[in-house]
ROKOL-150412 format. One record per residue: x, y, z of N, C-alpha, C, CB in turn. Coordinates in steps of 0.001 Angstrom, whole numbers, plus 500000, padded with zeros to 6 digits. Glycine has a CB too. Example, Ala and Ser with C-alpha at 12.3 -4.5 7.8 and 13.67 -1.06 7.14 Angstrom:
NODE      nc1      nc2      nc3     cac1     cac2     cac3      cc1      cc2      cc3     cbc1     cbc2     cbc3
NODE   513190   494310   507800   512300   495500   507800   513200   496700   507800   511308   495527   509046
NODE   512850   497750   507080   513670   498940   507140   512900   500030   507870   514084   499402   505725
//
This chain:
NODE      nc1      nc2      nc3     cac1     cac2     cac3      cc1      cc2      cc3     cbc1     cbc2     cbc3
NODE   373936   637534   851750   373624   638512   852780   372116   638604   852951   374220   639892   852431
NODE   371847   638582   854153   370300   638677   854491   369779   640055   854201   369991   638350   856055
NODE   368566   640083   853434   367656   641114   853018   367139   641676   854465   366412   640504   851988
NODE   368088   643046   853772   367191   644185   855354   366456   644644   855207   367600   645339   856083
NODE   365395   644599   856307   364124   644926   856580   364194   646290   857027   363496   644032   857516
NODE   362203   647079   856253   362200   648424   857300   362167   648059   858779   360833   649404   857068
NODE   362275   648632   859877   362139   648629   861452   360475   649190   861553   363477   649845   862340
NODE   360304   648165   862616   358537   647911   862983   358539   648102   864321   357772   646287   862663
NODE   358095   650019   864699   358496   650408   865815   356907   648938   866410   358491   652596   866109
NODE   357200   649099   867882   356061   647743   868607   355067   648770   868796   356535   646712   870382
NODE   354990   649578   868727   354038   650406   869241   352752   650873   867886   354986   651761   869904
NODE   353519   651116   866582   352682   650589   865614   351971   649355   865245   353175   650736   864881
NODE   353310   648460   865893   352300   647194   865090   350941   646816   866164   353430   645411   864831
NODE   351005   647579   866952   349913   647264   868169   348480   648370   867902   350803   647673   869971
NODE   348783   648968   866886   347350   650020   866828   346432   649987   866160   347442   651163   866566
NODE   345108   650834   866746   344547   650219   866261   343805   650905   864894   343945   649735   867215
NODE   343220   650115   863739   342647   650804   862768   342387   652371   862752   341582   650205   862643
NODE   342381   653076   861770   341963   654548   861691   340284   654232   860900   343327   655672   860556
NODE   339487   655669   861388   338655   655519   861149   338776   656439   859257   337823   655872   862472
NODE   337216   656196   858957   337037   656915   857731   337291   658008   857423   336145   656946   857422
NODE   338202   658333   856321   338275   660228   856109   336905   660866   855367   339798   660758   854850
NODE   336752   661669   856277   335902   662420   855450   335667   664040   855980   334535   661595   855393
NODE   335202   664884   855336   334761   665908   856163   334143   666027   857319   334215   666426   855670
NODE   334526   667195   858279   333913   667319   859192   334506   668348   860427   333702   666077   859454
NODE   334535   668597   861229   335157   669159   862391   336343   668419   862968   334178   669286   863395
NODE   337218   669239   863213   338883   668870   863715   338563   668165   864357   339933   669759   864406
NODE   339335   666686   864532   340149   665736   865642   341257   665727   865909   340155   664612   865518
NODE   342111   666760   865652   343152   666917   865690   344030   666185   867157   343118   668273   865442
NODE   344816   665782   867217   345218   664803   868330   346137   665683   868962   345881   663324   867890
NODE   346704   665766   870136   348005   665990   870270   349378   665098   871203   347809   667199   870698
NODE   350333   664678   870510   351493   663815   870475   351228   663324   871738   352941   664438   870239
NODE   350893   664252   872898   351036   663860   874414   349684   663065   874516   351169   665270   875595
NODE   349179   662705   873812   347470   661827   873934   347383   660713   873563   346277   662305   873140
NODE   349102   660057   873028   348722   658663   872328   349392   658797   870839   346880   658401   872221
NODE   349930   660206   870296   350074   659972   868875   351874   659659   868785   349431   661492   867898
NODE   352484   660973   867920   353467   660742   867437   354591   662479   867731   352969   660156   865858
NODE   355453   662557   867895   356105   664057   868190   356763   663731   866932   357163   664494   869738
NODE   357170   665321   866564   357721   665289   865121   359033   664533   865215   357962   666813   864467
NODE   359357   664221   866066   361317   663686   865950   361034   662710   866357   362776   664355   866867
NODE   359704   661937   866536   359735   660549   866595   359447   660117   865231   358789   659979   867606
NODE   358481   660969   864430   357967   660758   863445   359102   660764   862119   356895   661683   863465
NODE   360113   661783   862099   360959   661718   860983   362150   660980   861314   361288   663018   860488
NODE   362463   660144   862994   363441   659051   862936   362939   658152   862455   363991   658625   863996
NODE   361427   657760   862683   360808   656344   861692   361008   656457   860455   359263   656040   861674
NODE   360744   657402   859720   360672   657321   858268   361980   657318   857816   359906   658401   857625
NODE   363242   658198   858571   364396   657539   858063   364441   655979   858309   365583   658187   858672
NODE   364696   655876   858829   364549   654291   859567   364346   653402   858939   363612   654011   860435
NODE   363250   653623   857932   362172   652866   857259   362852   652929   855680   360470   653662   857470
NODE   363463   653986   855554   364012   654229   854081   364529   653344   853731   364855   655177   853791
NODE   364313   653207   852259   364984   651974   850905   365302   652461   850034   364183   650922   850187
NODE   366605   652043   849502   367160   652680   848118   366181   652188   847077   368789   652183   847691
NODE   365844   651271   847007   364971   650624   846273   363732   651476   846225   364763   649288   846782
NODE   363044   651652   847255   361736   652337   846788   362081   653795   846612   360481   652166   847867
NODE   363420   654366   846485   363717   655447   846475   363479   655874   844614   365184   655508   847253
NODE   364228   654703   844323   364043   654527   842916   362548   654745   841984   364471   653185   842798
NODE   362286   654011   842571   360598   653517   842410   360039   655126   842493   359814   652233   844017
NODE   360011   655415   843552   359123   657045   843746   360100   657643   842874   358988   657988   845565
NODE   360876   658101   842416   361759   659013   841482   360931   658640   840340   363519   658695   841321
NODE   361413   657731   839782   360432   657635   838342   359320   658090   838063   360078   656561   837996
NODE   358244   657783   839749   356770   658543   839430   357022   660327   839710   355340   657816   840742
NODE   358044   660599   839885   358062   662672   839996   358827   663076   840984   356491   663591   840445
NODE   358626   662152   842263   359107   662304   843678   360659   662807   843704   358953   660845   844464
NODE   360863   664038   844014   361769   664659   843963   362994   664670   845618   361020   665916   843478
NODE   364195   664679   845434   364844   664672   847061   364284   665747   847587   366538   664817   847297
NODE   364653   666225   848771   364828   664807   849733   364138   663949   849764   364845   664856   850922
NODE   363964   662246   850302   363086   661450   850829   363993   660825   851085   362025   660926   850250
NODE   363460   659568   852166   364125   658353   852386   363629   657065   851807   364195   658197   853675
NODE   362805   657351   851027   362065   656077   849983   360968   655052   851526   364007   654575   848927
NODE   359917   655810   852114   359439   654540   852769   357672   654265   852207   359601   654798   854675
NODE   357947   652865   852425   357080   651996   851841   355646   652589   852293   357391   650464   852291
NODE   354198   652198   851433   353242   653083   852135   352839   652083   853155   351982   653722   851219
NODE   352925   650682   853020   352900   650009   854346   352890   650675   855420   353826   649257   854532
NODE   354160   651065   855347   354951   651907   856896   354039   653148   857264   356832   652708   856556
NODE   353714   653664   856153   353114   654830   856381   352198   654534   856738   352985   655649   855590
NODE   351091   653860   856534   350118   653287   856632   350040   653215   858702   350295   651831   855553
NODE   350596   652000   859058   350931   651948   860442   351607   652975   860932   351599   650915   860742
NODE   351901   654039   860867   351926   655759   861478   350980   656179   861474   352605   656846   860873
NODE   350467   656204   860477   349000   656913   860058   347930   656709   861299   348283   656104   858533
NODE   347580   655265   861670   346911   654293   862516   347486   654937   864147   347460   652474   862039
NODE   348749   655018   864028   349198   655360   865196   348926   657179   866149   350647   655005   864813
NODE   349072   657595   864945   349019   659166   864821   347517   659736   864717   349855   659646   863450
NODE   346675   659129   864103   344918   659534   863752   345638   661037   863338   343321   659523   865486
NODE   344585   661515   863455   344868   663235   862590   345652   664253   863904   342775   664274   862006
NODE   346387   664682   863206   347131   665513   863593   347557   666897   862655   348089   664735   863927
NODE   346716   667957   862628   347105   669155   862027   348264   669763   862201   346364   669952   862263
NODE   348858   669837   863090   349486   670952   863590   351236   669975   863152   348895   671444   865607
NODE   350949   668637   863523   352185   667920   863040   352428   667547   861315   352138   666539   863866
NODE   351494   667785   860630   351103   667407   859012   351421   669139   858759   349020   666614   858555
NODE   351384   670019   859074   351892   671116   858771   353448   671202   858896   351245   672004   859501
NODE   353667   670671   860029   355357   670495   859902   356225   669708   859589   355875   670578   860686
NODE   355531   668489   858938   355804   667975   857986   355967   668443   856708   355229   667315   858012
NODE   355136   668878   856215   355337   669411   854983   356168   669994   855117   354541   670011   854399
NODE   356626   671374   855941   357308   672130   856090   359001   671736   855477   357015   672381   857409
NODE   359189   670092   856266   360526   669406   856108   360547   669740   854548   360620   667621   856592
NODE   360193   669391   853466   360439   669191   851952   360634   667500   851505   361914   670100   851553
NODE   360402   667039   852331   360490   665618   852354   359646   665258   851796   360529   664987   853387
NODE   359664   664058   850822   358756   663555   850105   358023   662850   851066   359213   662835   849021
NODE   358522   661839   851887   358199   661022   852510   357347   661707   853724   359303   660269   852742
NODE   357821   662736   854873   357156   663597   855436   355726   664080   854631   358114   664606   855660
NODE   355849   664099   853575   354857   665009   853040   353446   663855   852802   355542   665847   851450
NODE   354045   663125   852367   353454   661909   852399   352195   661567   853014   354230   661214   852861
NODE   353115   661559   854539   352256   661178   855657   351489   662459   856182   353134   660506   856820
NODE   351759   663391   855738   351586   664899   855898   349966   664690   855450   352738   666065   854787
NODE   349830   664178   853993   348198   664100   853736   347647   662981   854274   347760   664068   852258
NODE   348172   661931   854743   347355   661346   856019   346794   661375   856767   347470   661058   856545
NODE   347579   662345   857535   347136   662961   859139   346875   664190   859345   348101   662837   860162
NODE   346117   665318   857793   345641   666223   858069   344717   666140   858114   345833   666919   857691
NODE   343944   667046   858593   342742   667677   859227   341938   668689   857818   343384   668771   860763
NODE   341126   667263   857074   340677   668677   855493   340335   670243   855719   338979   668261   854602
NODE   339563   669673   857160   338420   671102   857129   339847   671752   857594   336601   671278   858480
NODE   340808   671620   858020   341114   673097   859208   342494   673738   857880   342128   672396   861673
NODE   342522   672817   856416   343623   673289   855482   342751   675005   855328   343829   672055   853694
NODE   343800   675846   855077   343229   677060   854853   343545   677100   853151   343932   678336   855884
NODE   343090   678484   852086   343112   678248   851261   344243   677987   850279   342503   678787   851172
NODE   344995   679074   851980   346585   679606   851030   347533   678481   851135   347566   681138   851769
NODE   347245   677178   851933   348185   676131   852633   347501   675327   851385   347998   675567   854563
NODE   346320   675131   850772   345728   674290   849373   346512   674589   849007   344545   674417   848495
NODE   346648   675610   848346   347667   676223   846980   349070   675867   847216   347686   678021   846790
NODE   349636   676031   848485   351118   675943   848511   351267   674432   848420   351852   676629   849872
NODE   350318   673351   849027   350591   672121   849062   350267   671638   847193   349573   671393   850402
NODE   349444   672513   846396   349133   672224   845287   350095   672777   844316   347915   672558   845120
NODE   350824   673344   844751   352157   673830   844296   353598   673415   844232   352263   674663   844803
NODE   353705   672575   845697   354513   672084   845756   354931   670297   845692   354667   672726   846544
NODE   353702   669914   845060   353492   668544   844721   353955   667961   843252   352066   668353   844883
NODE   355087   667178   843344   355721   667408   841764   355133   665820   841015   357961   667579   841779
NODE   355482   665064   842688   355103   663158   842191   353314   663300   841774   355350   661573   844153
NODE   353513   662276   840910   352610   661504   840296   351107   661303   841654   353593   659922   839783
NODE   351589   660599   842430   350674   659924   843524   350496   661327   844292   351448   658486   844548
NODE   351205   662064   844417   350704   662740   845280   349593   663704   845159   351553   663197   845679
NODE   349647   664144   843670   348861   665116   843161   347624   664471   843377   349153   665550   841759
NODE   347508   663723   843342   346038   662734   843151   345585   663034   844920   346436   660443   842604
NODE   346241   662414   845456   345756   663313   847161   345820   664963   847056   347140   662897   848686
NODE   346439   665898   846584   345788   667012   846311   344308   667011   846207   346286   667450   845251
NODE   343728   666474   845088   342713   666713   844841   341565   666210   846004   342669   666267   843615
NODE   341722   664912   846490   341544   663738   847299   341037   664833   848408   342990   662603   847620
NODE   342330   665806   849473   342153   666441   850289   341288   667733   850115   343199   666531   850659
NODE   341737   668192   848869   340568   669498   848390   339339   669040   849068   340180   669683   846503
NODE   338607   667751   848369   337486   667638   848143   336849   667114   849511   337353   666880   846975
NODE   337538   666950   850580   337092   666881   851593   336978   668099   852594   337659   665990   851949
NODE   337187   668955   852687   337117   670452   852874   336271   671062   852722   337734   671069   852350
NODE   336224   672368   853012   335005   673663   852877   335528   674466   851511   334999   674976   854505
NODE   336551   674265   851005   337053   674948   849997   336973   674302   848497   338357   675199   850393
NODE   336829   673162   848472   336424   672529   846971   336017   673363   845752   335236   671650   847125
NODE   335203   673860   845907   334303   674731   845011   334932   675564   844604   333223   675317   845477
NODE   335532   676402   844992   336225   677588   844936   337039   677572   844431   336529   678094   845746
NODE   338167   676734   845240   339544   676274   844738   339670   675552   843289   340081   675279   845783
NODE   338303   674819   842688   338256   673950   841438   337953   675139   840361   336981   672622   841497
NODE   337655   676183   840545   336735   677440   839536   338801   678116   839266   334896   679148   840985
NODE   339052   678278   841209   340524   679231   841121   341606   678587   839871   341503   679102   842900
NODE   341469   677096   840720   342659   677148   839840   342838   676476   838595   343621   676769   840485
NODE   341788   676031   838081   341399   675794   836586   341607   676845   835725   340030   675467   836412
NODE   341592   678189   836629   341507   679741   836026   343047   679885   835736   340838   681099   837241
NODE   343945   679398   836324   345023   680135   836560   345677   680208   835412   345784   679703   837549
NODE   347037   680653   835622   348514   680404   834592   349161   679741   834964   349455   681329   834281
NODE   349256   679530   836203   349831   678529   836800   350072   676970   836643   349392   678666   837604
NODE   350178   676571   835914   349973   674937   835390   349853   674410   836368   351012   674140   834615
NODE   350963   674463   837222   350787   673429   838413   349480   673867   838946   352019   673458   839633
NODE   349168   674688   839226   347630   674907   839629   346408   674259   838927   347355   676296   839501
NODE   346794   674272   837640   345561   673610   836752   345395   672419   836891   345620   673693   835381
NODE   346850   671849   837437   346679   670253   837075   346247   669841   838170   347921   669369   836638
NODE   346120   670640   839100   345529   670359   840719   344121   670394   840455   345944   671599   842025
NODE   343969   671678   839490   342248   671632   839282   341491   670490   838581   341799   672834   838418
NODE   342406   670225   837761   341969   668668   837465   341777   667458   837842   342375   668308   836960
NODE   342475   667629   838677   342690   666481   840011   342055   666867   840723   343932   666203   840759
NODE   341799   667779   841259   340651   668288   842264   338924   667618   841495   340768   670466   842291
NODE   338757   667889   839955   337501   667965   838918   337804   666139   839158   337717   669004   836878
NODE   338677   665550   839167   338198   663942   839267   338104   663458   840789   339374   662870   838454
NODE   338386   664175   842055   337952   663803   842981   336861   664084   843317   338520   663944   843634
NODE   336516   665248   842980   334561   665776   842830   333647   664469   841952   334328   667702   841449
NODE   334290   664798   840875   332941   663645   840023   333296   662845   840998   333035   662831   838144
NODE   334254   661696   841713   334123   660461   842218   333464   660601   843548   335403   659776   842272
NODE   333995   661492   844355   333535   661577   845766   332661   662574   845993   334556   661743   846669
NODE   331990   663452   845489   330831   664424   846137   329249   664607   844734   331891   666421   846492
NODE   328391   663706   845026   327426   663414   844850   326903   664597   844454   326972   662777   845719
NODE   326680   665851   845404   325513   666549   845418   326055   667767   844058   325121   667208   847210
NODE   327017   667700   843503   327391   668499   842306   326694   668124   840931   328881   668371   842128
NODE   325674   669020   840728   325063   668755   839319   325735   668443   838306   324453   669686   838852
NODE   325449   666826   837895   326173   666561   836188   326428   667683   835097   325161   665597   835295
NODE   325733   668582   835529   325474   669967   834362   327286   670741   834215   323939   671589   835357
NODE   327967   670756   835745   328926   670709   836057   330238   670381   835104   328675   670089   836898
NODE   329437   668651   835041   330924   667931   834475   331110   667512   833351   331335   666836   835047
NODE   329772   668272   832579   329185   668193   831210   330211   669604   830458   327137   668461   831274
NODE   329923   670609   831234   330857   672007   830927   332322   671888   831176   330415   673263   831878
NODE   333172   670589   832333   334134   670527   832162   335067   669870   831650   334223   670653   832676
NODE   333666   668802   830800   334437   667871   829821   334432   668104   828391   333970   666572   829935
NODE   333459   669435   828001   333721   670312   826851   335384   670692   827005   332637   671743   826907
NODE   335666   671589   828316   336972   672256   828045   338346   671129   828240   337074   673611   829177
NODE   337878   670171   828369   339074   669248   828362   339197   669004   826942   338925   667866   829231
NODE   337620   668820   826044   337982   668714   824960   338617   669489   823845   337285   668400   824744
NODE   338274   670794   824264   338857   671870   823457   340495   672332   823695   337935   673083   823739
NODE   340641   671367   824996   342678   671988   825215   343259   670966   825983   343112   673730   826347
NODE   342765   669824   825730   343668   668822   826235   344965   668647   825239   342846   667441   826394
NODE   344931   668864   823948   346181   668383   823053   347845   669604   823268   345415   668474   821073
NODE   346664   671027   823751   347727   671839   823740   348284   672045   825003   347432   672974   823186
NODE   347628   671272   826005   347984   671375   827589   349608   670852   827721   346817   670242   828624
NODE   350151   671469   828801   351300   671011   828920   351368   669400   829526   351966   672022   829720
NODE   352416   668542   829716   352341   667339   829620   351731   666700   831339   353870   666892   829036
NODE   351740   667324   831876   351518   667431   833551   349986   667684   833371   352479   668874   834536
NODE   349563   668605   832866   348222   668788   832917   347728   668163   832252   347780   669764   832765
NODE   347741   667562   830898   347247   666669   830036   346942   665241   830856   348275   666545   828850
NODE   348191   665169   832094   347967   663723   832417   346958   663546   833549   349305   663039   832815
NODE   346608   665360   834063   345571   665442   835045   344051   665314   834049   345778   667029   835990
NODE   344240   665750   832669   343144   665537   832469   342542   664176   832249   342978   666222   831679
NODE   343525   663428   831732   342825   662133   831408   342510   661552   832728   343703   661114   830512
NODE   342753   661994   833566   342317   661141   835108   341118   661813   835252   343394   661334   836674
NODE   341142   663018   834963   339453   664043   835110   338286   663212   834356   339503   665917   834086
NODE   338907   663106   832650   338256   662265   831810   337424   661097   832673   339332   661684   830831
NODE   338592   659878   832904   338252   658801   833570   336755   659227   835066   339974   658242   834164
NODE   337216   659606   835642   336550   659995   836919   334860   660546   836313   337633   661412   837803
NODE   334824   661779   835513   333927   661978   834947   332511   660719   833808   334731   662899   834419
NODE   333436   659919   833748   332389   659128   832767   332107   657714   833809   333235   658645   830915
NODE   333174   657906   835183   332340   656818   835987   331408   657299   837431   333509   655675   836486
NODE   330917   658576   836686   329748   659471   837841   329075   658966   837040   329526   661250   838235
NODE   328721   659148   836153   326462   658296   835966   327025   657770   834822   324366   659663   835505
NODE   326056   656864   834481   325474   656325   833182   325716   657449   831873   323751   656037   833456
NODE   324858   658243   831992   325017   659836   831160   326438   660255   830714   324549   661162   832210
NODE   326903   660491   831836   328333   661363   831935   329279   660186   830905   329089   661582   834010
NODE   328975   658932   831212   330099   657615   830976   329480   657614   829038   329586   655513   832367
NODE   328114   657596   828781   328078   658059   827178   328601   659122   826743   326900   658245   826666
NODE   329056   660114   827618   329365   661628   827013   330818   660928   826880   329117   663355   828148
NODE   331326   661036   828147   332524   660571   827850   333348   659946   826564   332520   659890   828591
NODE   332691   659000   825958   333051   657791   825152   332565   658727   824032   332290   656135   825446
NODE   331718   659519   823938   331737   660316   822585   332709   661202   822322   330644   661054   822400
NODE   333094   662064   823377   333727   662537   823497   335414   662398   823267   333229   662678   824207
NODE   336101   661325   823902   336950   660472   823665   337330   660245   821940   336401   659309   824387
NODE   336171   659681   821565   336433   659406   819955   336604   660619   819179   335228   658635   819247
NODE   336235   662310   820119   336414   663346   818942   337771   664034   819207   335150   664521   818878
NODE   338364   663630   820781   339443   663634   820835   340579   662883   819912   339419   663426   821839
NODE   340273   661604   820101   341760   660473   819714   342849   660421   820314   342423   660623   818497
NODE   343718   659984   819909   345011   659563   820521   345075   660936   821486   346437   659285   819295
NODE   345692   660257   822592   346032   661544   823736   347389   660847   824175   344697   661833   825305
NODE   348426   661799   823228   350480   661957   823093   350485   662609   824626   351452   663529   821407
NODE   351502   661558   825466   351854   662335   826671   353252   661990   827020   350898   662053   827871
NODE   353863   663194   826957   355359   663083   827164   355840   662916   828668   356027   664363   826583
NODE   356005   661398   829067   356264   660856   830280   357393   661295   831095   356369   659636   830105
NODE   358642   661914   830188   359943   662275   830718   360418   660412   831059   359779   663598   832346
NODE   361152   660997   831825   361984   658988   832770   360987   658520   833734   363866   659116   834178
NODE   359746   659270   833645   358569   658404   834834   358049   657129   834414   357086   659249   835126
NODE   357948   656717   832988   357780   655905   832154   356201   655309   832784   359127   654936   832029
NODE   355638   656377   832753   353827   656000   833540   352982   655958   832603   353030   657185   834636
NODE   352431   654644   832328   351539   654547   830794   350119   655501   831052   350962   652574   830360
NODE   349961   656425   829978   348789   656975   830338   347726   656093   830335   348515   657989   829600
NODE   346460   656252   831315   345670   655314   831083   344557   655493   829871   345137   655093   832297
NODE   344230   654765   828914   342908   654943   828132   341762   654957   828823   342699   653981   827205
NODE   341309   656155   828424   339299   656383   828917   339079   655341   829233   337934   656769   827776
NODE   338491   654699   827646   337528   653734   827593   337987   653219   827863   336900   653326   826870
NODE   339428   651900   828474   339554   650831   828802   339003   650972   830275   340868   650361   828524
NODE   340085   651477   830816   339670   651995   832270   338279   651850   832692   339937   653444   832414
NODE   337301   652893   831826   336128   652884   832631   335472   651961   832485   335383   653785   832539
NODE   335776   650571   831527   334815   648984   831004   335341   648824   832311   335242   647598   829424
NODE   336557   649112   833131   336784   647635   833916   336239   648286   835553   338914   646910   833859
NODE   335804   650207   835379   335394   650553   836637   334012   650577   836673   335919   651741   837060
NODE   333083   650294   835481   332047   649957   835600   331495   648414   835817   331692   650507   834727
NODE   332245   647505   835409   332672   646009   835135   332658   645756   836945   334541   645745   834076
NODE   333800   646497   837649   333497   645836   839270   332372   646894   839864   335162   645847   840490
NODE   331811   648079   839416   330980   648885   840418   329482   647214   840235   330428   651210   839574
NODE   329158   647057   839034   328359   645977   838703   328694   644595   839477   328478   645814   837243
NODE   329903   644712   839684   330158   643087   840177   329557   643211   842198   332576   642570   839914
NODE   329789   644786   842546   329876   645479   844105   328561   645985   844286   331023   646802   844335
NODE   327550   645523   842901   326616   646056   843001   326017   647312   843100   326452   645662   843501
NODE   326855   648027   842893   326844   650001   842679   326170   650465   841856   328092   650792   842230
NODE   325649   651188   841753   324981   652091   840245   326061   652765   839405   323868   653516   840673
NODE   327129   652961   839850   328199   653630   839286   329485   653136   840220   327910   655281   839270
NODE   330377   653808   839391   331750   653561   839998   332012   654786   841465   333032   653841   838531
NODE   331013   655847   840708   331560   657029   841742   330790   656715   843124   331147   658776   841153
NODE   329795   655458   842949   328592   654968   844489   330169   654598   844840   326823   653229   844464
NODE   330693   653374   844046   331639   652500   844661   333064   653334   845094   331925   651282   843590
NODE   333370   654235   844635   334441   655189   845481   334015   655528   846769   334732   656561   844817
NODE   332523   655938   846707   332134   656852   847688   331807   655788   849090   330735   657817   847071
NODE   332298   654488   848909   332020   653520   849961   333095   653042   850080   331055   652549   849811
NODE   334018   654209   849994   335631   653151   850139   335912   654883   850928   337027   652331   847993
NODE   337495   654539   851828   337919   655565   852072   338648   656486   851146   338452   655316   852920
NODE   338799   657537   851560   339560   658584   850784   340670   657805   849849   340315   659687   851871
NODE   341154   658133   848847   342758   657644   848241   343767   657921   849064   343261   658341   846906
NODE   343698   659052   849272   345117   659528   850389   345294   658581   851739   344837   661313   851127
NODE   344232   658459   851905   344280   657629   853211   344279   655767   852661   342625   658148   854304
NODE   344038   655301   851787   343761   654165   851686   344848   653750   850394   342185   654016   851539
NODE   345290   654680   850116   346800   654274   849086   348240   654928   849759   346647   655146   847222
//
């Protein structure tokens, strides 16, 4: 039996590139200008669904509903759609993994308000997605705030956003004093072992991110690391190898050197957003 393919509406495969995410003032599109209406948008992604990658996203957290579609696919929506606020809000809305997905694609950082951060930082269970949590924070007017809020909280799921939020800062926003990530890699050291297993796995990504902002930060790091040791993380059925500090950051300092960067966080900061480019 012939292997079925997702469906490649013609109108995607004809569009053209999206530009760079970054902060700034709404472009928000609307459907009647060239983009996408919501019931065009959630017949594609059924459409597009695979049991197979359904699988695949389950293991990393991704909870039902979804229809399992490839980020390919998403990718060419994305292109098709440019930013759209008002439709990435009602997306999310669905509970769809896959909706939600494309939901941090085609929002609009600046126009997220604080209370729509939190609910989207709340309601993010997969692996990949949390990582665009932070991704979208940090392109926004709210970064700052939101990284102090919810590092503060009780909320775990909140913390682990703040952590993820603390490794999209060190990588993508320059103008934050190292003094910063010097004070937040003390408190990783003092409660990473007793953190719950979700937050533990936000920290070691904080870890990572933090020691490939400078030279400095990347010796603290590695000292740091050794007064830690082994970092036990209970995967559940996601079976997601935690990554080691130090391996990781030999091989993100290893290509910032090969790209010619001063750091890894130059070489993030010349690539697009994660959300948008994974």
């Amino acid at each position: 039996m012939a292997k079925k393919t997702a469906p490649k509406p013609k109108a995607v495969r004809g569009a053209k590139a999206g530009g760079r995410a970054k902060a700034g003032p709404s472009t928000t599109k609307s459907a009647k200008a060239g983009g996408m209406t919501f019931a065009e948008v959630m017949s594609a992604l059924e459409g597009a669904g695979a049991e197979k990658t359904r699988a695949i996203y389950a293991r990393q957290g991704a909870q039902a509903p979804m229809f399992g579609v490839a980020f390919g696919f998403l990718q060419q929506l994305r292109k098709r759609i440019g930013v759209d606020q008002a439709l990435a809000l009602r997306l999310w809305e669905t509970g769809n993994f896959d909706a939600r997905n494309l939901a941090f694609k085609i929002a609009d950082p600046a126009a997220l308000t604080p209370a729509e951060l939190d609910r989207w930082a709340r309601d993010t269970t997969a692996r990949m997605l949390g990582v665009y949590v932070g991704a979208i924070a940090v392109e926004g007017p709210h970064a700052g705030a939101k990284s102090r809020e919810w590092l503060a909280s009780k909320d775990e799921r909140l913390r682990r956003a703040g952590w993820l939020l603390t490794a999209a800062m060190a990588m993508r926003d320059p103008a934050i004093p190292d003094a910063r990530f010097s004070e937040l890699l003390g408190k990783i050291e003092r409660g990473i072992h007793a953190a719950p297993a979700a937050e533990k796995d936000a920290m070691v990504h904080a870890i990572i991110a933090i020691g490939g902002r400078s030279a400095a930060l990347h010796e603290a790091v590695l000292a740091a690391t050794k007064r830690i040791g082994a970092i036990e993380i209970d995967a559940g059925t996601a079976g997601c190898r935690t990554p080691d500090p130090a391996e990781q950051l030999a091989k993100l300092w290893k290509w910032a050197a090969m790209g010619k960067f001063a750091s890894p966080s130059a070489r993030e900061q010349n690539q697009d957003s994660p959300r948008i480019r994974c």
